[in-house]
N, C-alpha and C positions, 0 to 999 in steps of 0.2 A: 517472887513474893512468897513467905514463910505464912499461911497459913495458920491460925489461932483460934481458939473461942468466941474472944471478943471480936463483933463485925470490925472490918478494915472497909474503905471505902478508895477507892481510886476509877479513875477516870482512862479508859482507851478509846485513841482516834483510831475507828475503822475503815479500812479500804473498801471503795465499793465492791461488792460481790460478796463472797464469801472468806468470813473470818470464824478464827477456831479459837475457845479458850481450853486450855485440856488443863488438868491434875493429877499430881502424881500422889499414888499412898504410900506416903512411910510407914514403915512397920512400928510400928508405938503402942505400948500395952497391952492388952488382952482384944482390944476392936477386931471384930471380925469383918466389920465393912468400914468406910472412913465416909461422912457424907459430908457434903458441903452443900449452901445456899447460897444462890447466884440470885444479885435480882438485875434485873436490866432496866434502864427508867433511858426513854428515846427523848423525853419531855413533854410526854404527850400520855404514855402510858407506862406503870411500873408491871412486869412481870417476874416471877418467884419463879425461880425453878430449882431441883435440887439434883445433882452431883452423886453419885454412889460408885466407891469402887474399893475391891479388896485391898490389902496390903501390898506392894509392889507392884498394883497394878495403874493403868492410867483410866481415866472418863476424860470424856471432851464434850464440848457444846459448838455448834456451829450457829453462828450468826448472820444474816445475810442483809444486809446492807443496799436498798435501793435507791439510787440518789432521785 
């Protein structure tokens, strides 16, 4: 998924345990970090989190999944 300004919204089915969302930074413009906003909504509760990583490099999030 390309990444934009504008929020995108999609949906993943996670496995139980432990699940990873990572990002990659392309190098675009003058940005000297690239940040993203993650929100995670279980249905029960919305949590914000954000994303920071240089040009070329990746951030992840780890999720963990209790059934």
């Amino acid at each position: 998924m390309k990444l934009t300004k504008e929020p995108q919204v999609f949906f993943v089915d996670l496995e139980s345990g432990e699940n990873y969302l990572t990002i990659h930074a392309e190098e675009f413009g003058l940005a000297k970090i690239n940040t993203t906003a993650v929100v995670i909504d279980d249905g029960k509760t919305k949590q914000t989190l954000h994303l920071l990583a240089k040009p070329g490099e990746e951030e992840s999030l780890k999720v963990v999944w209790k059934k």
